[in-house]
N, C-alpha and C positions, 0 to 999 in steps of 0.2 A: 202466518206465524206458526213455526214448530219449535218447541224448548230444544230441539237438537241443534237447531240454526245457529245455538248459543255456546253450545259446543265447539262447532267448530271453527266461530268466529276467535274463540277464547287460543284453540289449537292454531290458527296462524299466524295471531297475534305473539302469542307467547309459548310455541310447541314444546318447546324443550323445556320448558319449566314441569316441574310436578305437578300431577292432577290428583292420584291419590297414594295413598301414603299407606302402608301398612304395618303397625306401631313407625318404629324409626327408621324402615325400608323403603325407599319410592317403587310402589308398587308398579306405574308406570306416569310415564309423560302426558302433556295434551294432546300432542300427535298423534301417539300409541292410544289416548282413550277416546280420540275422536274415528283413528282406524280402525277399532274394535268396534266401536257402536254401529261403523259401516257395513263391516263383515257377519256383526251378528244379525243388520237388520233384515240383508239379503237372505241369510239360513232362512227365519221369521217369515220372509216374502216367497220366496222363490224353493223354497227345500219343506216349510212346511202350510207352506196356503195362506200365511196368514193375510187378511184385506182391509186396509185403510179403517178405523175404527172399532177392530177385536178388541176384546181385551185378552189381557196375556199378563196372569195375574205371577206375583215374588213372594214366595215364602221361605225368608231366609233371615239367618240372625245376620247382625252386624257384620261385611264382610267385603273387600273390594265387588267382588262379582255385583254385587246389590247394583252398587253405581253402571256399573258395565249393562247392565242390563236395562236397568231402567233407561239408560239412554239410545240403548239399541231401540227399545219397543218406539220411544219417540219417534226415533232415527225413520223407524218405516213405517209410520204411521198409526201405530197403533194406541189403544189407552190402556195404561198403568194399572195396575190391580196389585199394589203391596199390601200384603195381610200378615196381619200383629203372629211373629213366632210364638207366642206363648200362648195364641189359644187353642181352645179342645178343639180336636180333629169335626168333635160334629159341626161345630160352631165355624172351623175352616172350610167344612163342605158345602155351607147353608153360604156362605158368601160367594163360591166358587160359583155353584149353580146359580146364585141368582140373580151373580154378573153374566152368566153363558161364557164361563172365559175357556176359550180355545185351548189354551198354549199356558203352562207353567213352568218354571225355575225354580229351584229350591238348593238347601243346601245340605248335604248331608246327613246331617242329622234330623231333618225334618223328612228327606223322602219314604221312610215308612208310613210316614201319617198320609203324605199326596199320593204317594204311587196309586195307591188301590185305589182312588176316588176317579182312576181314568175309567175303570171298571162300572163304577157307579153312577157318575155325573153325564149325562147322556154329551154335551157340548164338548166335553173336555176330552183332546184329541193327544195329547203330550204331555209326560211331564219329562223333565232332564235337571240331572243332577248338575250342580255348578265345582263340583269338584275333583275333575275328574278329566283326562286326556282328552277324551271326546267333545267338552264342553271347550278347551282350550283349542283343538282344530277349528272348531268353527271361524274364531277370531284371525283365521288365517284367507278366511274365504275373501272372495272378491267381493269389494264393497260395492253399495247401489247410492245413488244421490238420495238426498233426504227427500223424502214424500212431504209434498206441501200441504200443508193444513193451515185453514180457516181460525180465526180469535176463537172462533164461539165452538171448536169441533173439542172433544170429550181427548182429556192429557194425560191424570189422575181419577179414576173410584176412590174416594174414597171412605169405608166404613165406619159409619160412626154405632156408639153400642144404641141401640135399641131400648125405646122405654117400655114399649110394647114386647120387650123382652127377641126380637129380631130387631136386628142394625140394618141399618138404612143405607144405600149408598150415596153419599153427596156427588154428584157431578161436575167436575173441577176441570173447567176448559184451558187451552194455553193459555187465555189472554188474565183469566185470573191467578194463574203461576205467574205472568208475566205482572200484575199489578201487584203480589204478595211481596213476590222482587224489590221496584222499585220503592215501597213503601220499609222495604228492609234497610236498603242502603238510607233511606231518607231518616227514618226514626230512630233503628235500633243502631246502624254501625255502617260505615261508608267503609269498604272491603277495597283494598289495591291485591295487585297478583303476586305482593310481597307477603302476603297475609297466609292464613289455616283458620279451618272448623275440622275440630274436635267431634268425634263422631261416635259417643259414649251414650247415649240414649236413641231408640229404634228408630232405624232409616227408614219404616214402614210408615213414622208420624213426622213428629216438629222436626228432627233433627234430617232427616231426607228431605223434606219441606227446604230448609235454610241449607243446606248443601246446592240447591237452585242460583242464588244470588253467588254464592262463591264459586262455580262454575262462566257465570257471567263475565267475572272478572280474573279470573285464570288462577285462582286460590288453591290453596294445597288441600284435600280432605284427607284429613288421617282417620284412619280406621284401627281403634284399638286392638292389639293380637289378642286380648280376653273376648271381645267381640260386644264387651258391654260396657259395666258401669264399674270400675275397680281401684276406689282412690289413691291406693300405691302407685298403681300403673298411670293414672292421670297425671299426678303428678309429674311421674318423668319424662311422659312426654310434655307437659307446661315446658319443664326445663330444657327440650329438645327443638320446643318449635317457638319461635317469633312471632310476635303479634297473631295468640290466636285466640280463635273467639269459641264459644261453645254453647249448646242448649241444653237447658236443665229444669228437671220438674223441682220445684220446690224442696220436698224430698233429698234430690239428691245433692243439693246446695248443699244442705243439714250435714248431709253424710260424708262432707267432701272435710267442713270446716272443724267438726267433730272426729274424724280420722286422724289418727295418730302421727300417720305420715306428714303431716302438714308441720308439723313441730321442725321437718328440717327441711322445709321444701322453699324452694326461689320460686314463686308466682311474677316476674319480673316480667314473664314473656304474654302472661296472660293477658288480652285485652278488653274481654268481654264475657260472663256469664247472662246469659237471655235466658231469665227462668219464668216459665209459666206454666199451666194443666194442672193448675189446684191454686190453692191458699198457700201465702206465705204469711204465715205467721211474724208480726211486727218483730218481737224479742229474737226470734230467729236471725231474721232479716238484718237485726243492729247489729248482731255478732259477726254474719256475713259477711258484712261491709266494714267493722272491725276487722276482721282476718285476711281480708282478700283485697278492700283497699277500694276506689270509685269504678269498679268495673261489672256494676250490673245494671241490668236491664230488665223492666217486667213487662209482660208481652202479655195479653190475651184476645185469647179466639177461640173458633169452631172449628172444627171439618168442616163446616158449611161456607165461613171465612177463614179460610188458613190463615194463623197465626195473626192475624192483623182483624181487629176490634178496637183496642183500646191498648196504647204504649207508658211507663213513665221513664224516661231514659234517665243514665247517667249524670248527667246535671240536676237531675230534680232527688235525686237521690240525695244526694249530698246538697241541697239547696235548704240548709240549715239556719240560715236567716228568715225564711218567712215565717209567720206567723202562725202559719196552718204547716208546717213541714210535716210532722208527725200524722196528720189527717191526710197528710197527701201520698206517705211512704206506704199507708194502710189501704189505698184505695188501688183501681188498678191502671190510674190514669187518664190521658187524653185520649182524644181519638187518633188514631195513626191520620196520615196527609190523604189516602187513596178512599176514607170513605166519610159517613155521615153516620153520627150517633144519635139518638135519640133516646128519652123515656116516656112510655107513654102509659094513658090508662089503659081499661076496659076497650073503651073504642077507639082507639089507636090515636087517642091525642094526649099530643105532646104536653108535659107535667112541667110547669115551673120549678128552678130550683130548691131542692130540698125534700122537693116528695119525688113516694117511690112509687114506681111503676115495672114493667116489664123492659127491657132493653129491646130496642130494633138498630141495627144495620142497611146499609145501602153502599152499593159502590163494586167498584169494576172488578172488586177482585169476589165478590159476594159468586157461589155456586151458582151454575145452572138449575138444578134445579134433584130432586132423588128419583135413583134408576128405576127407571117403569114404573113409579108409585106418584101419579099424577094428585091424587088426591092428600099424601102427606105434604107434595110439593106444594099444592093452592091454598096450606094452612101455612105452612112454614114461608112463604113468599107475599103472601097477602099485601095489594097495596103495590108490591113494589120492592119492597124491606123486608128483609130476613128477622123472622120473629124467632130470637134467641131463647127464650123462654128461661131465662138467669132475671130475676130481679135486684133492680140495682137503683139507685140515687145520684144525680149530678148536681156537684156544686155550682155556685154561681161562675165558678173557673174555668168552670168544663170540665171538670177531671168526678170522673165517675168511680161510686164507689160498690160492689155485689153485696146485695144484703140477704142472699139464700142464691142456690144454684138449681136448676134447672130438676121439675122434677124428682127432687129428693136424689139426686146424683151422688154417689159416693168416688170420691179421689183417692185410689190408695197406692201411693211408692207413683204418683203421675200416670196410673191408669185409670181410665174411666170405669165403675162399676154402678148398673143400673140395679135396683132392688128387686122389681119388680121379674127381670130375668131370672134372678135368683129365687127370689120369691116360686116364681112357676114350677121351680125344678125339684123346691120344697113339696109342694104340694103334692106330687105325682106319688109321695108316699101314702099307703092307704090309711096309716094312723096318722097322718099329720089332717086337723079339723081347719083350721088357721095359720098364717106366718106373717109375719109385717118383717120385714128387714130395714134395718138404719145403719149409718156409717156411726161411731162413737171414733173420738179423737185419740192418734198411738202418737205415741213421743218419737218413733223412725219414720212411719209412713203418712202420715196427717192423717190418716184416717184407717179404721179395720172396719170389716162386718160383723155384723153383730145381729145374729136372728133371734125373736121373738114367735116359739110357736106355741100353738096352742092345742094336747093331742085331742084326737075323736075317742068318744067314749068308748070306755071298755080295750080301744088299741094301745098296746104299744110300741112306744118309739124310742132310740137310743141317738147320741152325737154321732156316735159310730156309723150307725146305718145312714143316718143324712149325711156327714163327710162324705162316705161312700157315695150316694147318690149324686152328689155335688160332682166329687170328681167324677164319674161316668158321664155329665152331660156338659158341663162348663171348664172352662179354665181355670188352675187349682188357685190361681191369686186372687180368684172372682168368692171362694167358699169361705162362707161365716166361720172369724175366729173366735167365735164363742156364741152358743146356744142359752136359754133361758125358756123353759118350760109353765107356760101360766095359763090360767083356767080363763082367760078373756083378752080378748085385746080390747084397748081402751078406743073409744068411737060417741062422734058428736049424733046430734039429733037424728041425722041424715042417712046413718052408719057407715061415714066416710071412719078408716082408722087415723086416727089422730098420733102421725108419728112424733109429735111435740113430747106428747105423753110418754110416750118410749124412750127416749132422748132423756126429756126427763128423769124417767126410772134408771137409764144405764148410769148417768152424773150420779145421782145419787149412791147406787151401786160401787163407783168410784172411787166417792169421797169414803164412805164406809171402810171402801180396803186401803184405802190414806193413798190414793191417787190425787 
């Protein structure tokens, strides 16, 4: 089983159809992206060494190449290494090295950040720019037969952020790509090769994730010419393309129905928003579905289970008759068809409905296991079942509901932000004695940072100098939007800090300034 096989099964079925799209331009055909990923896998095999299970990591924004690429690495056997454009060059080089990834891609505007890590990262043999003549001859080169791979051989690295403040690689085989698939078509949206996915959130996560299943079926992917998220521009491609469907962090639902452009926009063609990677907010959510009409979908998962956890589709959305409808729009649903949910306690047993416990997973699409870290894998695997580490409640229906997230995880604009990362890079200041960091709730992004530090006697510290430090070691959408200077942090018997407490004080803070 290789996901390139899907390629080019999709390329003789239906060649001359579009494969990806760039804004309203057919970037190229199936054929043309099934012979490209031939051409580039031979450069990858034959021109730079690369062997059956490398990795051969993408750092690139939103961009046809992305696609081309990633399915070349397939194509010759290699695994996937896409990493999030937006983070700090150190935090891109701590992923690079500790995939060992060979071979990288980028795009323009990111090669000042990789180039010089060929220099540094002892593994890393290449980087090449994806915009550029030279990147465009390769795809002319003579193609190789796709190198066959095993269910269980490594497809996808994928990073997730670190609580321990370093991200983890989750190990994501074909055969779990191949189960995230068929659980897409089954729960979220049954795709023909008359269809498109909209490709406005980073092909590095969910949305290159679900460009998987719409390759299966010879689907259009349009790639916005902003390369991102831009609801004038959304819009006119809704109006440009047929039946399509898209993925969205909660956030950017908000942003799409709340844009001005929508006032004259036709949503006629649109068939699907699949929004998950945070909270949607109920009141949001009704407006959503006021503006836009029965076409969304709530999705959640992990890196660990791509995109498939727990589904509420379309019909349950609008399933305004039962009793519970409103409990059920707030919750994040049933289990998808391809795995097994659970709540459990302490010792991993299963909680009758109504009590809460920790959420576990099972099922084929569930990760192998995280790169070279044997020991986070036999916590996180235990048993059997992926201990997601989200606490959540299932009703007597099955449909589960998160009642805190993992770890004190902040979600902001549908990125994941770990505190404690943050936290660390506070610390490294010599007047900072203390720092607790909490997510408080923004009316654009569901969630900001918000640090609580505490200085050491006699130093001082300014927002100034920690912005600054922030940015020098994180990615700048990762740094506290606001600072708070206090002589303790609040802490139980144990001296665990009690981020309740904090929480607390910023609501409070809040209400004060008539938030």
């Amino acid at each position: 089983m290789n996901m390139a096989e899907f390629l080019a099964r999709a390329a003789r079925a239906c060649g001359e159809r579009p494969a990806i799209s760039y804004g309203e331009a057919v970037h190229c055909t199936y054929e043309e992206f099934a012979r490209r990923a031939g051409s580039m896998a031979g450069f990858l095999r034959e021109y730079l060494g690369m062997k059956p299970g490398d990795r051969v990591a993408i750092t690139m924004k939103n961009c046809p190449a992305f696609l081309e690429v990633l399915y070349a690495i397939w194509h010759a056997g290699c695994c996937a290494l896409p990493v999030n454009a937006k983070l700090h060059p150190k935090e891109m080089a701590f992923i690079l090295e500790n995939a060992g990834a060979r071979s990288c891609f980028a795009t323009s505007d990111l090669m000042g950040t990789v180039s010089p890590l060929a220099d540094e990262i002892e593994t890393l043999e290449s980087v090449m720019e994806v915009d550029t003549p030279e990147y465009r001859a390769i795809q002319s080169r003579e193609a190789i037969p796709i190198e066959p791979r095993a269910p269980d051989d490594l497809a996808w690295l994928f990073y997730t952020s670190g609580t321990t403040g370093r991200p983890k690689g989750a190990m994501l085989t074909h055969q779990n790509l191949h189960s995230m698939s068929l659980s897409y078509f089954a729960d979220v949206d049954p795709v023909s090769e008359n269809d498109c996915i909209l490709h406005a959130a980073p092909l590095s996560h969910g949305s290159g994730l679900y460009a998987i299943p719409h390759v299966y079926k010879g689907a259009n992917n349009i790639v916005p010419e902003s390369g991102g998220f831009e609801p004038p521009e959304i819009f006119r491609l809704i109006e440009a393309y047929p039946g399509l469907a898209m993925f969205a962090a909660p956030t950017m639902v908000t942003r799409l129905i709340q844009s001005e452009a929508i006032r004259d926009a036709d949503t006629t063609n649109l068939k699907v928003i699949a929004y998950g990677g945070g909270p949607m907010y109920l009141a949001d959510l009704k407006k959503a579905m006021e503006a836009l009409g029965n076409k969304l979908v709530q999705v959640y998962g992990q890196g660990e289970s791509p995109m498939t956890i727990t589904v509420v589709s379309r019909e349950r959305h609008v399933d305004t008759a039962h009793p519970r409808f409103e409990e059920r729009l707030a919750s994040v649903g049933v289990p998808h068809t391809v795995v097994e949910v659970r709540v459990v306690d302490a010792g991993d047993n299963t909680l009758p409905p109504g009590e809460t416990g920790e959420v576990l997973v099972r099922g084929d699409v569930v990760m192998k296991g995280y790169w070279n870290n044997p020991e986070a894998t036999a916590s996180a695997l235990k048993g059997g079942w992926l201990h997601t580490g989200d606490v959540g409640v299932m009703d007597e229906d099955g449909f589960l509901t998160l009642k805190d997230r993992s770890k004190d995880l902040i979600i902001s604009g549908g990125s994941n932000i770990y505190p404690r990362e943050v936290e660390e890079v506070l610390l490294r200041h010599e007047g900072v004695q203390e720092v607790s960091v909490i997510g408080r709730p923004h009316p654009d992004w569901g969630e900001e940072v918000m640090a609580f530090v505490v200085p050491r006697d006699g130093g001082g510290v300014s927002e100034e100098e920690l912005d600054g430090l922030c940015l020098e070691h994180i990615a700048r959408f990762k740094r506290p939007r606001a600072y708070r200077f206090i002589e303790a942090l609040p802490k139980n018997n144990y001296g665990k800090v009690l981020k309740t407490a904090l929480r607390e004080m910023a609501e409070g803070e809040s209400r004060e300034n008539g938030g």
